[in-house]
C-alpha positions in Angstrom: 1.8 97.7 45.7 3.0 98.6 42.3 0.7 96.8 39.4 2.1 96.0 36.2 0.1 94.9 33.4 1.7 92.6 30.6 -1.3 90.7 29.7 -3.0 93.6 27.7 0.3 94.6 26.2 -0.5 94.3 22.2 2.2 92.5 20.2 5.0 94.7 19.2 4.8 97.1 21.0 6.8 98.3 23.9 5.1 98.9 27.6 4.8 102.4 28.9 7.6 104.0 30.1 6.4 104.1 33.5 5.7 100.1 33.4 9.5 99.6 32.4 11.0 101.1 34.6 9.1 99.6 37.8 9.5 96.2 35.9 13.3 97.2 35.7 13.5 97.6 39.4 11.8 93.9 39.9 14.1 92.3 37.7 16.9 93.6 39.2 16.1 92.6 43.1 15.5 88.9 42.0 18.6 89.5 39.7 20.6 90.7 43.3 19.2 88.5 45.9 20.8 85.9 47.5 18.6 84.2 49.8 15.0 84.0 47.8 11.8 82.4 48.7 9.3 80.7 46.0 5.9 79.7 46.5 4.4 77.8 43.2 0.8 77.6 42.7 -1.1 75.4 39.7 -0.5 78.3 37.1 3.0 77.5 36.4 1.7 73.6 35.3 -0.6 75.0 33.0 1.9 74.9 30.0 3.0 71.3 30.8 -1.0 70.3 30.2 -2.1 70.5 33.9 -5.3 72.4 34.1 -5.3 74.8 37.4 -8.6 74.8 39.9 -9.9 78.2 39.6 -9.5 79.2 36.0 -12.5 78.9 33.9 -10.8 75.6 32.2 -9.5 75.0 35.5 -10.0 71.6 37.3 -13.2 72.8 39.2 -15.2 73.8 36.4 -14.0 70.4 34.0 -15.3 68.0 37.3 -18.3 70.1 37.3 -19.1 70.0 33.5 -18.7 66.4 33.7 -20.8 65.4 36.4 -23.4 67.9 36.7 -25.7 66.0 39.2 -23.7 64.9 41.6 -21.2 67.3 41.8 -22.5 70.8 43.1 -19.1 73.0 43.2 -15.8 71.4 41.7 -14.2 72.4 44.8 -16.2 70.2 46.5 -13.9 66.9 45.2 -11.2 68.1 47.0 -12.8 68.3 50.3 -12.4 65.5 53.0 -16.6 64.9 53.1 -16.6 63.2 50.0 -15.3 60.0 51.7 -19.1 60.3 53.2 -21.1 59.1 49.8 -19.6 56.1 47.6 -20.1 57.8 44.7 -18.3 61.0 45.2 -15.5 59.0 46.3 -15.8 56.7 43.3 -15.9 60.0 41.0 -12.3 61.5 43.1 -10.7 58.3 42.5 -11.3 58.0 38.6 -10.3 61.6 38.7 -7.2 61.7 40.4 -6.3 58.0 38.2 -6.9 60.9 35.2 -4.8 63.4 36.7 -1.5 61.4 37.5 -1.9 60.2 34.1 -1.8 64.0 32.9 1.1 64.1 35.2 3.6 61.5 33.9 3.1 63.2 30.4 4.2 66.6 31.8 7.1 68.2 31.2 8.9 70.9 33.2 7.9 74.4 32.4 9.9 77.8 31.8 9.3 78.6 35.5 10.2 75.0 36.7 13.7 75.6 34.9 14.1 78.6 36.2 13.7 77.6 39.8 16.5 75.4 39.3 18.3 78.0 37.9 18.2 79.6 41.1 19.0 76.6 43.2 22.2 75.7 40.9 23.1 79.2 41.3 22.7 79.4 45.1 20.1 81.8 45.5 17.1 79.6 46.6 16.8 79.0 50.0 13.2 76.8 49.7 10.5 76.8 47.1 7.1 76.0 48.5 4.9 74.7 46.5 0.9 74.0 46.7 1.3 72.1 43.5 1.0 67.5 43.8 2.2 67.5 40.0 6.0 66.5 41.4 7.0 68.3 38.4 10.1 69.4 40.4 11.2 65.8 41.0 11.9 65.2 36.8 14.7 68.3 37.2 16.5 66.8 39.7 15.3 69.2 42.8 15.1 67.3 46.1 11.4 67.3 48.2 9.2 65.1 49.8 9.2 64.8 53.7 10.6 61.7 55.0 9.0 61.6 58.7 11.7 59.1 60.3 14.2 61.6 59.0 12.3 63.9 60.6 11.0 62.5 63.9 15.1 62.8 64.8 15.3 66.4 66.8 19.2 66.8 66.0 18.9 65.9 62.4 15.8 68.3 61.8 17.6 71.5 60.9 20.0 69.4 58.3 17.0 67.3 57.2 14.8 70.5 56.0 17.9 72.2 54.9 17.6 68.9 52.7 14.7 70.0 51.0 14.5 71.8 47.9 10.7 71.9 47.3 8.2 71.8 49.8 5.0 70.3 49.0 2.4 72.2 51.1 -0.6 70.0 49.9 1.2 66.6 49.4 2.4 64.6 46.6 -0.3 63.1 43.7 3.0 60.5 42.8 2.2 58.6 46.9 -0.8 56.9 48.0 -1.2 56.7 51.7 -3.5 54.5 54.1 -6.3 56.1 55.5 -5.6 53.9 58.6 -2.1 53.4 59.2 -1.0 56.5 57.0 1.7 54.4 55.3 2.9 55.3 51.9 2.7 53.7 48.5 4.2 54.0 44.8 1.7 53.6 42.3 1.9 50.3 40.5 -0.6 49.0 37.6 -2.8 47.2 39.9 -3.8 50.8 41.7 -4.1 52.2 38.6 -6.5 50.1 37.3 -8.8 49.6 40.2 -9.0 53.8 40.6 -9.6 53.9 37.3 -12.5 51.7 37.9 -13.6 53.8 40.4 -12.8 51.8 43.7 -10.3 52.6 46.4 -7.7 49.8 47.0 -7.0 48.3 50.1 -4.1 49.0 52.1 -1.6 45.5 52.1 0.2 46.7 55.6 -3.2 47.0 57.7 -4.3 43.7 55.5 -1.6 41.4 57.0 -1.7 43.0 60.1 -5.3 41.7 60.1 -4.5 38.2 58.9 -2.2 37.8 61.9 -4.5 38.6 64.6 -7.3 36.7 62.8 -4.8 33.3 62.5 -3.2 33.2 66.1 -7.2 34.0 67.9 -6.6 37.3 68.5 -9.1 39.9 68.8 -9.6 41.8 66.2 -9.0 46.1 66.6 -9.1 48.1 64.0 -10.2 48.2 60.6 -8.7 47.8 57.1 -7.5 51.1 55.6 -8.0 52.2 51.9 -5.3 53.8 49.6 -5.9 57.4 48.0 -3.8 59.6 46.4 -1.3 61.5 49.4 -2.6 64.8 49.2 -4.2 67.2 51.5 -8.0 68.1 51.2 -9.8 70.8 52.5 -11.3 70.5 56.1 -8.4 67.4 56.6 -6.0 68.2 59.1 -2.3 68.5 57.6 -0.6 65.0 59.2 2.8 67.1 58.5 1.8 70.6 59.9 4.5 70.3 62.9 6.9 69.9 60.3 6.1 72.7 58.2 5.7 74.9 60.8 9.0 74.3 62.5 10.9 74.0 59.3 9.1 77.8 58.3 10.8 78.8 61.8 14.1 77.6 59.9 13.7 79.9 57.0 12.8 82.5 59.2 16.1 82.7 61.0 17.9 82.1 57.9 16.9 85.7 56.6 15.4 85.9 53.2 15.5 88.7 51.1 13.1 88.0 48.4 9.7 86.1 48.0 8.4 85.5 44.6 4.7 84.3 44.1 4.0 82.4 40.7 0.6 80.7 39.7 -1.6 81.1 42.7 -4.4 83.4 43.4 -3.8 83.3 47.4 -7.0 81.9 48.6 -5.9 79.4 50.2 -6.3 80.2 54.6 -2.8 78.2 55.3 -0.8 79.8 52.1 -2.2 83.5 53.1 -0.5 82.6 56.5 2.7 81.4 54.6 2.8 84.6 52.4 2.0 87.0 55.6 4.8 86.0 57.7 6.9 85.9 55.1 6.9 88.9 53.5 7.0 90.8 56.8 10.3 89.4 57.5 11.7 90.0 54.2 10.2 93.5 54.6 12.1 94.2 57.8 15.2 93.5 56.5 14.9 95.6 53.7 13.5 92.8 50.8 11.0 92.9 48.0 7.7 90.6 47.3 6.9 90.3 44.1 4.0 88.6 42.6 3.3 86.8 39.2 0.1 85.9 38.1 -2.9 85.7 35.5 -5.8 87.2 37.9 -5.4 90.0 40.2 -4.9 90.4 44.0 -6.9 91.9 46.5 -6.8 95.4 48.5 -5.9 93.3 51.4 -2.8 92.1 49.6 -1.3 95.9 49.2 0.9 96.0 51.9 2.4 92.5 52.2 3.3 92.4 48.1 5.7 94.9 46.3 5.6 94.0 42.5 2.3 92.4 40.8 2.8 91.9 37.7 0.3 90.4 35.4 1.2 88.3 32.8 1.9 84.5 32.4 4.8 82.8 34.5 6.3 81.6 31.5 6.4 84.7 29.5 8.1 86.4 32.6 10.9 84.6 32.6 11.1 84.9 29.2 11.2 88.3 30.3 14.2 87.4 32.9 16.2 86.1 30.2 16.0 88.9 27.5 16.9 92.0 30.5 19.3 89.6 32.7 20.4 87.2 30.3 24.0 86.4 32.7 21.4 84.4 35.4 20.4 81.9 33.0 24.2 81.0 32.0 26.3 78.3 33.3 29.7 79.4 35.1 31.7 77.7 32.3 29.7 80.2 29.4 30.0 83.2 32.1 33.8 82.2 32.0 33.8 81.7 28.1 31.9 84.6 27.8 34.8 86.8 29.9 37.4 85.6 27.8 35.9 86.4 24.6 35.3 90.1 25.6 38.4 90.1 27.2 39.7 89.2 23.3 37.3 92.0 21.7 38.4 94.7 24.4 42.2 94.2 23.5 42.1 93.9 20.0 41.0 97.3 19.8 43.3 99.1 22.3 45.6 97.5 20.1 44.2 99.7 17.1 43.9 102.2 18.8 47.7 102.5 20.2 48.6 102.0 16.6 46.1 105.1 16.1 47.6 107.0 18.8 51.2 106.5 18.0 50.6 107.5 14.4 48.7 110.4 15.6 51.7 111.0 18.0 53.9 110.9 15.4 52.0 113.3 13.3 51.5 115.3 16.1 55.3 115.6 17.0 56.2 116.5 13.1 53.6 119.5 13.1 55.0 120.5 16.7 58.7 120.4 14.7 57.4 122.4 12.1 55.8 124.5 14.6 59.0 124.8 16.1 61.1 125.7 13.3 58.3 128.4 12.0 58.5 129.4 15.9 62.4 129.8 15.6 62.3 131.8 12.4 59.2 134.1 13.4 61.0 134.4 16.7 64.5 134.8 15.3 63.2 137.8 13.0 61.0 139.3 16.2 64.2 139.4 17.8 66.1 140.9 15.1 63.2 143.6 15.1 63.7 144.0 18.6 67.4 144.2 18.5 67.4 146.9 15.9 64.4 148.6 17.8 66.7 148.9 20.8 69.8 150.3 18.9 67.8 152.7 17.1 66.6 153.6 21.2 69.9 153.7 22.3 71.1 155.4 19.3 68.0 158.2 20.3 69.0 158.0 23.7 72.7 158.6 23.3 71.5 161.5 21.1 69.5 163.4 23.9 71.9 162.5 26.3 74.3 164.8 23.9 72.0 166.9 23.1 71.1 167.3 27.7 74.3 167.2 28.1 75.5 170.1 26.0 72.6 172.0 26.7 73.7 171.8 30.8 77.4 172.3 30.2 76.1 175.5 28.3 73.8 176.7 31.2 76.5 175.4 34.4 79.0 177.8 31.7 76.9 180.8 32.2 76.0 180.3 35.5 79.0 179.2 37.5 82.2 181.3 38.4 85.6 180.5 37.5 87.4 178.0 39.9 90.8 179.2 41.3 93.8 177.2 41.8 94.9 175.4 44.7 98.5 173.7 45.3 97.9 170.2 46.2 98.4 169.6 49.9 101.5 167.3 51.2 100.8 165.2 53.6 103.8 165.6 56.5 106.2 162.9 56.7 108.3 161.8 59.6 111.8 162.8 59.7 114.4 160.6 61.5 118.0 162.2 62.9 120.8 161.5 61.4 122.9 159.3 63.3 126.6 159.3 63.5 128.5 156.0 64.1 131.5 157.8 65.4 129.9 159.8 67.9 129.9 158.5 71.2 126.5 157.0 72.8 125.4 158.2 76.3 124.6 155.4 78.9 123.1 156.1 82.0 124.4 154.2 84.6 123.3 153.4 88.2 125.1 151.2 91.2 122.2 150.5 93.3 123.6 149.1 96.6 121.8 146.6 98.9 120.4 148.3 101.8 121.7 147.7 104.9 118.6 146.2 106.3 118.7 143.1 104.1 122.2 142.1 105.3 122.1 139.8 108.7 124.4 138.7 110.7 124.0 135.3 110.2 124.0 135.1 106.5 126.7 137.5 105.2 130.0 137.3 106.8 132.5 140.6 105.7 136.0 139.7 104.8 137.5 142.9 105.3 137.6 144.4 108.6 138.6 147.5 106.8 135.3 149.6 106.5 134.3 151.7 109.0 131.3 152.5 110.0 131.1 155.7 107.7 131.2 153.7 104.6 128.8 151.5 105.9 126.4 154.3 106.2 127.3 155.4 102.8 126.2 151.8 101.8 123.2 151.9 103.0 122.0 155.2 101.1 121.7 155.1 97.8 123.9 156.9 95.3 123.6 157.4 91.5 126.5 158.3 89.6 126.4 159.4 86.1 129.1 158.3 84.0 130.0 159.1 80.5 131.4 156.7 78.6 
């Protein structure tokens, strides 16, 4: 548990560094959650005019300095034994006439604002609250526990979903029969007759009574008596089924924050509340943090993250000043957009008019730059151009110079070349040819052998030839003729 002390902080001057920075790291998980949990104890009514219990102007010590002998410990109005001695009870009812009076004058507070803040932006999930002020109720924020809405299983879920603010100790704005636990709006006649310091009686159990009594009925039961519908100490809670099974709700819904305002945790079923809640916010990762006048104890160390003392209002004065976008409607987030939209492009205007003249100027020196480049480089290379003739001019000089200086020494050392007739290559002669001489041909009469002739294809016409020249047919002859 980091502790962070803002009540001791002189005026003007700025916390430690160490105590900003951890109060930087609260602000910004109840500036990033989605799904908080509030519970609201009597220290956020204390600017409205509604003293707390505990303080030392609280409500305990104020019944106890006004009736020192018969009131022992101011806690003690608030338990369910005073019902036990008339005058007790006469001295609660006068007390709680006082108190709703204090009520009605009351006005919403920093931190009642600011929890419906976080319900208009949709980032409460439930507030519970052991406050019977009904302070809530004047800023439009939806509690109190119907029970026929809630005796309906399949409408229970929707039903507590309902529920803005849950009133953990009951509502100071009801009275409700001590009999027939039916509840009542406050109307002059109550008023005056707590005031007085008697209890009136309840009208419902009262005819009911009647009825029997006229038709000759026996009579069962007894009259109740109105009080104020809150929850004292040793009283069973009539709604605790409720409460518990609508905790189960919140449970499943998965929380991620839990912020404690106003209360000192003393009370058994709040520590219960706080426990169960901030181990499931733990396990998922979440953040507890804890706002408050007085303290905590060592037993509180591992269930809350932040405690930071100071006063509920000034914190979320606090809120506003480091995250001052959570307190803003969406119509001034959207107005707010728009006008920086404006601011960011009237500069980039200015400045492209910046960056174009500095472009501009940039591109003339870059010409200039140029033209001195062309010149420096135009003389470089006029350097360079003569350089290189006056090389070449050198080299062609050596080159003479070598060149002499080898003919002279290939002169002295050489011998004299003889010379040689240049060699013809042969060429191809062709005869003469005469028109009028006479060619040669070479002729040959190359008979057909006897063997190819048959009988039966070749018939002889001449009867003539003998068989000598037949012979000489059939071997070949080659005669040479000239022509």
């Amino acid at each position: 548990m980091i502790t962070i002390d803002l009540l001791n902080q002189k005026i003007g001057v700025e916390i430690s560094g160490e105590d900003s920075i951890n109060l930087n790291e609260a602000i910004k998980h109840i500036f990033k959650s989605k799904k908080a949990t509030v519970l609201t104890g009597a220290g956020i009514s204390c600017n409205a005019g509604i003293p707390d219990f505990r303080s030392s102007d609280g409500l305990y010590n104020l019944v106890k300095s006004k009736y020192p002998k018969t009131i022992v410990r101011g806690q003690d109005l608030f338990d369910i034994s005073l019902f036990r001695d008339e005058i007790s009870l006469s001295l609660f009812c006068t007390f709680m006439e006082s108190l709703y009076q204090y009520s009605l004058k009351a006005q919403p507070t920093e931190t009642h604002k600011f929890i419906k803040l976080l319900k208009d932006k949709n980032k409460l999930l439930r507030c519970y609250t052991q406050n019977i002020d009904s302070l809530e109720k004047s800023i439009n924020l939806n509690m109190g526990i119907n029970l026929n809405e809630f005796d309906k299983s399949k409408t229970f879920n929707q039903s507590w979903k309902n529920l803005d603010v849950v009133q953990l100790h009951g509502n100071l704005h009801k009275l409700s029969c001590t009999n027939c636990f039916s509840n009542f709006d406050w109307n002059e006649k109550y008023r005056n007759e707590l005031a007085s310091g008697l209890n009136p009686k309840c009208d419902k159990c009262y005819e009911k009574y009647e009825e029997r009594l006229y038709s000759g009925k026996r009579l069962t039961g007894n009259v109740g008596i109105l009080r104020p519908d809150i929850v004292l100490y040793g009283e069973h809670h009539p709604q605790a089924d409720i409460l518990a099974q609508g905790l189960n709700v919140d449970l499943r819904a998965g929380p991620d924050l839990l912020i404690v305002m106003g209360t000192s945790l003393k009370v058994d079923g709040v520590k219960k509340l706080v426990k169960s809640l901030s181990t499931s916010i733990h396990n998922k990762g979440g953040k507890v943090v804890f706002v408050n006048k007085t303290p905590l104890s060592k037993q509180w160390h591992s269930y809350i993250d932040y405690e930071i003392l100071s006063d509920c209002d000034n914190f979320v004065r606090i809120l506003k000043k480091e995250i001052p976008d959570l307190f803003l409607t969406q119509e001034q987030l959207d107005s707010k957009k728009l006008k920086h939209g404006m601011k960011e492009n009237l500069p980039s205007i200015k400045t492209e008019k910046c960056i174009k003249k500095t472009n501009i100027k940039k591109e003339t020196k870059k010409a200039s730059g140029v033209k001195q480049e062309s010149k420096a480089s135009k003389i470089k290379s006029e350097k360079a151009i003569s350089m290189k003739q006056v090389a070449v001019k050198k080299e062609s000089v050596d080159l003479i110079s070598s060149s002499s200086s080898e003919s002279e020494i290939e002169e002295a050392l050489t011998p004299p070349i003889t010379p040689t007739k240049p060699k013809k290559r042969p060429a191809l002669k062709r005869k003469s040819t005469n028109i009028d001489e006479p060619r040669k041909r070479l002729k040959f009469d190359l008979p057909t052998p006897l063997s190819s002739f048959n009988g039966d294809g070749i018939e002889i016409a001449n009867d003539d030839y003998s068989e000598t020249t037949l012979r000489a047919l059939a071997t070949p002859q080659v005669k040479q003729e000239v022509v």
